[in-house]
C-alpha positions as CSV (number, residue, x, y, z in Angstrom):
1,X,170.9,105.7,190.5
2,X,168.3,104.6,193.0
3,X,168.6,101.9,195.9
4,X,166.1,99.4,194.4
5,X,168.1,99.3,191.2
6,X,171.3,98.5,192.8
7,X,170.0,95.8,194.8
8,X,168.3,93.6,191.8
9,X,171.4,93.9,189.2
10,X,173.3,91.8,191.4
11,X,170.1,89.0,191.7
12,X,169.5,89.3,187.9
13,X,173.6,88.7,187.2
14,X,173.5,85.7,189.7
15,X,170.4,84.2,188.3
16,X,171.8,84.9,184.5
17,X,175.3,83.3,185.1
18,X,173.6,80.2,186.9
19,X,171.1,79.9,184.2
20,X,174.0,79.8,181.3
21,X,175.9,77.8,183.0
22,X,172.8,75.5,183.6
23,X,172.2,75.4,180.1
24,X,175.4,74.6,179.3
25,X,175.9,71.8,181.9
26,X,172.8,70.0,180.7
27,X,173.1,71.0,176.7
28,X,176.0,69.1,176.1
29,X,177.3,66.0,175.4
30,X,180.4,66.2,176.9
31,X,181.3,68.0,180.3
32,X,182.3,72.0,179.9
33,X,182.5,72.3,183.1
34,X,186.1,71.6,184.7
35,X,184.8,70.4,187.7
36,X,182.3,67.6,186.0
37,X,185.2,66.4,184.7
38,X,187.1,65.2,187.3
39,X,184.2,64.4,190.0
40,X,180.4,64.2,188.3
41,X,177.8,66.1,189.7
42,X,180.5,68.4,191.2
43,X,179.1,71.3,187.8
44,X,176.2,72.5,190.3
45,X,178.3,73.3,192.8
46,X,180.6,75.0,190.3
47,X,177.6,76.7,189.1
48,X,176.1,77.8,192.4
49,X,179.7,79.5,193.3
50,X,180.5,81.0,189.9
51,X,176.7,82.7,190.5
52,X,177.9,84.1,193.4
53,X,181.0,85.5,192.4
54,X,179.5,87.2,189.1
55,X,176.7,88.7,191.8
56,X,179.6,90.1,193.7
57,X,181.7,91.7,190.8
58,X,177.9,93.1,189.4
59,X,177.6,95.0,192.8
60,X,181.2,96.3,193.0
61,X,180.7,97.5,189.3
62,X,178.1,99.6,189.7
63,X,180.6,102.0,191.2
64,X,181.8,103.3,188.0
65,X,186.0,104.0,189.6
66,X,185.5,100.1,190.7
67,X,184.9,98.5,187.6
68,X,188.0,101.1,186.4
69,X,189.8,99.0,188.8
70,X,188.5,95.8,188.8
71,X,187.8,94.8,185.1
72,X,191.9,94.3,184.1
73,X,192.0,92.5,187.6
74,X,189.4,90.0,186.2
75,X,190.1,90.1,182.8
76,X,193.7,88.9,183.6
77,X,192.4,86.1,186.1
78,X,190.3,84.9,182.4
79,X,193.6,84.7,181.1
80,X,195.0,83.5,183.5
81,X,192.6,80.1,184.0
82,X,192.7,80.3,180.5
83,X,196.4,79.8,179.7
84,X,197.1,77.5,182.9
85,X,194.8,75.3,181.7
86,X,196.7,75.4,178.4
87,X,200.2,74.3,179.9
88,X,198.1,71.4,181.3
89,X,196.8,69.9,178.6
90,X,200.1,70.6,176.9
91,X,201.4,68.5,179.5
92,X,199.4,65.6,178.5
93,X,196.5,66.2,181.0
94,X,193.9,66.0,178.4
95,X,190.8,66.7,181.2
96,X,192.0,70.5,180.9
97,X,191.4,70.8,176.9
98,X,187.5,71.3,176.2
99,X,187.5,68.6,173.2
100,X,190.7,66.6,174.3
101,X,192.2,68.4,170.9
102,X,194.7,71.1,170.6
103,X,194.3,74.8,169.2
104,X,196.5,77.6,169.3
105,X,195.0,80.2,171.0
106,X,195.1,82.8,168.4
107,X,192.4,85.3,168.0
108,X,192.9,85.7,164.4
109,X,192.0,81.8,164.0
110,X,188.8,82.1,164.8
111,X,187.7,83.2,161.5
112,X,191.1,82.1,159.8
113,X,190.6,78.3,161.5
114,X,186.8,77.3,160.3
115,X,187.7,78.6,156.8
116,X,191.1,76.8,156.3
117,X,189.0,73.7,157.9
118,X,185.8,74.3,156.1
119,X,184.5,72.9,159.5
120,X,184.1,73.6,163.7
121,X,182.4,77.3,163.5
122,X,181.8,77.0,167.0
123,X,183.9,79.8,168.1
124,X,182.9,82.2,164.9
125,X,179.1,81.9,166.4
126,X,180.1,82.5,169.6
127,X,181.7,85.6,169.1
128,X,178.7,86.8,166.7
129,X,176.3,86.1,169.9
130,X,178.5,87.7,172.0
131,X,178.8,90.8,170.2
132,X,175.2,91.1,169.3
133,X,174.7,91.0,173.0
134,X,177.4,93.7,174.1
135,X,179.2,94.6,171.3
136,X,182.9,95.0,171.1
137,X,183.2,94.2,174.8
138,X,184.7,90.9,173.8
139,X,188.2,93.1,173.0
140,X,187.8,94.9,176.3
141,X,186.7,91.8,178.6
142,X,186.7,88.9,177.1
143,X,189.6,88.2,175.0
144,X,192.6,86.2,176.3
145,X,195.2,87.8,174.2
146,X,193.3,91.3,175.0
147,X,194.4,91.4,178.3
148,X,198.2,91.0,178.6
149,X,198.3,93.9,176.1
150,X,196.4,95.9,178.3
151,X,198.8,94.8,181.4
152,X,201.5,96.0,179.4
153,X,200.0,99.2,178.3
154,X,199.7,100.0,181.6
155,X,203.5,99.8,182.4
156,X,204.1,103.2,179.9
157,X,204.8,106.5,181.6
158,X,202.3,107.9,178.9
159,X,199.8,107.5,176.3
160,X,200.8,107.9,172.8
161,X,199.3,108.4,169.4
162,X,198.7,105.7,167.1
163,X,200.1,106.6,163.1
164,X,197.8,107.8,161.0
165,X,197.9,104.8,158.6
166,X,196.5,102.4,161.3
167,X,193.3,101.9,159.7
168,X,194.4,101.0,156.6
169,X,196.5,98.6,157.7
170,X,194.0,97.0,160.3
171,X,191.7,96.8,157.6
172,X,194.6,94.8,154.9
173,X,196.0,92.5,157.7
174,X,192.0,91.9,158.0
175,X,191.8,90.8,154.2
176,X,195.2,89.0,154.3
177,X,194.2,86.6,156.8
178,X,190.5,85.7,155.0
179,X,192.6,85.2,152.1
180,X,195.3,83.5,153.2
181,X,193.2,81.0,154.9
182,X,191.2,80.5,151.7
183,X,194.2,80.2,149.9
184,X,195.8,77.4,151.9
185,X,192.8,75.3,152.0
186,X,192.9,75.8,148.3
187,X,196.2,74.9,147.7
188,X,196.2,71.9,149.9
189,X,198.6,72.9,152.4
190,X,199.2,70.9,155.6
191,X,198.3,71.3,158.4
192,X,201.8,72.1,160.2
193,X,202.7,74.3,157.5
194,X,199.5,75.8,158.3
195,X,200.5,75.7,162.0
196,X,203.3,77.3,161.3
197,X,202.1,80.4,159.5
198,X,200.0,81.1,162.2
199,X,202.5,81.2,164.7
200,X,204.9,83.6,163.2
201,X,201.7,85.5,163.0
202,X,201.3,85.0,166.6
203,X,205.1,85.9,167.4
204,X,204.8,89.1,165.0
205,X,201.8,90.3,167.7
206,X,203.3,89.4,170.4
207,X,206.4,91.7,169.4
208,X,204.0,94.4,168.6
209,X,203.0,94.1,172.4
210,X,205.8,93.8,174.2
211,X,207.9,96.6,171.7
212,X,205.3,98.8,171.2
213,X,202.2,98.9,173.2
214,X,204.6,98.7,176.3
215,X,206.3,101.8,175.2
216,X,202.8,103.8,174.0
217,X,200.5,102.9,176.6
218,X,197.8,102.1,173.7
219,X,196.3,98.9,172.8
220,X,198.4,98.9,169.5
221,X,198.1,95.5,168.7
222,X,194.5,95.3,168.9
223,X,194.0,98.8,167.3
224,X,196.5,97.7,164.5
225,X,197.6,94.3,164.2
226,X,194.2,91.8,165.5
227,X,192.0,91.0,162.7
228,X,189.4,90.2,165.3
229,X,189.4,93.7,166.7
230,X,188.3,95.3,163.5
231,X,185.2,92.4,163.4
232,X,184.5,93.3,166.7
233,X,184.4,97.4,166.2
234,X,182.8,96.2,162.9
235,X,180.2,94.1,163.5
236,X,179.9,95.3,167.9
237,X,177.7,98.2,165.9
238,X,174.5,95.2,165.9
239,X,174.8,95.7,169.7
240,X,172.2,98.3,170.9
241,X,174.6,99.6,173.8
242,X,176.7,102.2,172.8
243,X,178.8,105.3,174.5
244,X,177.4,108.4,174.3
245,X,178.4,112.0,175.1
246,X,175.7,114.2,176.7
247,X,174.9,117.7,175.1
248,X,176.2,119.1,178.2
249,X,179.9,117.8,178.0
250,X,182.8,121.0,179.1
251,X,184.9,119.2,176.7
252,X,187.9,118.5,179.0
253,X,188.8,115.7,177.6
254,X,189.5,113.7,180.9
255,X,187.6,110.5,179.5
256,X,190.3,111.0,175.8
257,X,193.4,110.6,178.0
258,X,192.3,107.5,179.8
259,X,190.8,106.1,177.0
260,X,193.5,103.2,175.2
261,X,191.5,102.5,172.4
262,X,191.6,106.2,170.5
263,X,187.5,106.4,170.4
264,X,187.5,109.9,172.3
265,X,189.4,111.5,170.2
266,X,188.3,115.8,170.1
267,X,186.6,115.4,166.4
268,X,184.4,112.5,168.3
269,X,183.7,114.3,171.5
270,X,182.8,116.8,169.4
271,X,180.0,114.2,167.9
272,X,179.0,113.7,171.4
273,X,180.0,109.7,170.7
274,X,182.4,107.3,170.8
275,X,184.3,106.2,167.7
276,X,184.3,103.2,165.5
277,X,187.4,101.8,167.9
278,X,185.3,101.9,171.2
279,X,185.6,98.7,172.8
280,X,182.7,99.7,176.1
281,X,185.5,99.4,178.3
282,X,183.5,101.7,180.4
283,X,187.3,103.8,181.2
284,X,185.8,107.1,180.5
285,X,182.8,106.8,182.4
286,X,184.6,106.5,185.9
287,X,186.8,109.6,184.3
288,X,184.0,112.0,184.2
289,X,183.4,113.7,187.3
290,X,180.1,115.4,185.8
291,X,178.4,112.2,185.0
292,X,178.0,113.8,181.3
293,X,179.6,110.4,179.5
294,X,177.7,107.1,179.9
295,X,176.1,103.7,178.0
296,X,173.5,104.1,176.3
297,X,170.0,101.6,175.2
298,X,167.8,102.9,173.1
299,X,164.3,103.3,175.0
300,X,166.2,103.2,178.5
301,X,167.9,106.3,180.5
302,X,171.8,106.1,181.1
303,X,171.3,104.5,184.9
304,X,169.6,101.0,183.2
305,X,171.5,101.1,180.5
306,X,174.6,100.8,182.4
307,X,173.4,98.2,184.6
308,X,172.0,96.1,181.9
309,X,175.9,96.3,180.2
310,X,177.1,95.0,183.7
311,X,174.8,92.3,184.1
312,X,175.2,91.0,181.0
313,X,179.3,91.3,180.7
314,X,179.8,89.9,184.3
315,X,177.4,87.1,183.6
316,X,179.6,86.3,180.0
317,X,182.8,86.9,181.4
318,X,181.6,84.4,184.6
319,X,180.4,81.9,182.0
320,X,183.8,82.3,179.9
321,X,185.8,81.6,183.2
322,X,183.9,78.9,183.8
323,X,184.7,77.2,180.6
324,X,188.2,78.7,179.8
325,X,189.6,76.0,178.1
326,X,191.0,75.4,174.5
């Protein structure tokens, strides 16, 4: 990787976040920005720091065993602002929900929501930009429910094997909850029964987490239970990064046994590529010592293509922080 490169990704991410987050401080008509709410004119200052903290993380992930390091750091902290900011405006400090309205923060319910509600598509589109731009990254950086999964994978002695039936049942729970949204706004149900439905679905994950993904080490519940995990792998294949293996691979399978998402398996390093459940979490490219795994652009070599992934992930999950609010 030469010099010159390293020195611009940083620049590019901090003029990217400040230029999102410009956008989206002039663009709408109410205040995103946490701090514009309480003090106006206080979202350009928000916006200068938030530059320089997604300049800093770009730098430090350009070492690839930093960014094995650092992304569940920051991916928690998303969570974290994220679900703080929840208790608050459950505590009747309405400043800390985005809209002043409440929504159970539920992946699932961001397809299962507009359709029951045949309205607010908001969240739908953003997660269609967002994987367009860098693919299923949203399940490995961006989702708040994502990362306290991966916190608890992390407390298993070992990683474990998934059964074989998972995709088959990803794939039906995927089809229940289109249905079962169209189906209740059909029916006429209300809204609390509604409510309601969707938090035993919530509980039901949250058991696959702490029961199972804590015991496995693998993100089970987003490999088996999330709806939004299949869309991602689904519809993250629009991106143009991807993970490839190079033709020169020893096939030691040191990037499969850090890898919690069963993409490496031998049949796909085999295929010299990642499989449909790769999330770019970027794991097994600080786990290759050769440098023989790596992103990949098409028309780009494996150094820019990396760095372009960076920039544009830090710069999202900056702007996500920014805005982490229900």
């Amino acid at each position: 990787m030469h010099k010159s490169s390293i020195s611009f990704a940083p620049a590019v991410s901090f003029g990217l976040t400040a230029l999102l987050l410009s956008v989206t401080q002039v663009a709408s008509s109410f205040p995103l920005l946490l701090s514009e709410r309480f003090w106006p004119g206080a979202g350009w200052v928000q916006i200068f720091f938030m530059a320089l903290y997604s300049a800093f993380l770009t730098r430090e992930f350009l070492i690839p065993q930093r960014a094995r390091q650092l992304r569940p750091k920051i991916w928690m902290l998303f969570s974290i602002v994220f679900f703080i900011q929840l208790i608050l405006g459950l505590a009747g400090l309405e400043k800390f929900l985005m809209t002043g309205k409440l929504h159970l923060p539920l992946p699932a319910l961001i397809v299962a929501g507009p359709i029951y509600r045949g309205s607010e598509f908001f969240m739908p589109i953003l997660l269609l930009i967002t994987l367009i731009l860098v693919g299923p990254a949203w399940c490995s950086h961006l989702c708040y429910i994502g990362a306290w999964e991966d916190h608890l994978s992390r407390k298993a002695p070992a990683m474990g094997n998934l059964p074989e039936w998972r995709p088959k049942a990803r794939f039906a729970i995927l089809l229940l909850v289109i249905a079962g949204a169209f189906g209740l706004r059909y029916l006429g149900i209300s809204a609390t029964i509604a409510l309601a439905i969707s938090i035993l679905f919530a509980l039901a994950g949250i058991a696959i987490m702490l029961l199972i993904s804590r015991r496995n080490g693998a993100m089970t519940h987003c490999l088996t239970y999330c709806p939004i995990g299949l869309l991602g792998n689904l519809l993250g294949r629009l991106s143009l990064f991807q993970i490839r293996i190079s033709e020169d691979c020893s096939n030691c399978m040191a990037c499969s046994k850090v890898c919690k998402y069963e993409a490496l398996k031998p049949s796909d390093i085999e295929k010299r590529r990642a499989g449909l459940t790769c999330t770019l979490c970027g794991d097994c490219v600080s786990s290759c010592h050769k440098g023989q795994i790596n992103y990949r652009l098409p028309f780009a070599g494996p150094g820019f293509a990396r760095q372009a992934f960076i920039v544009l992930i830090i710069s999202l999950h900056s702007l996500f922080l920014a805005v982490a609010r229900i």
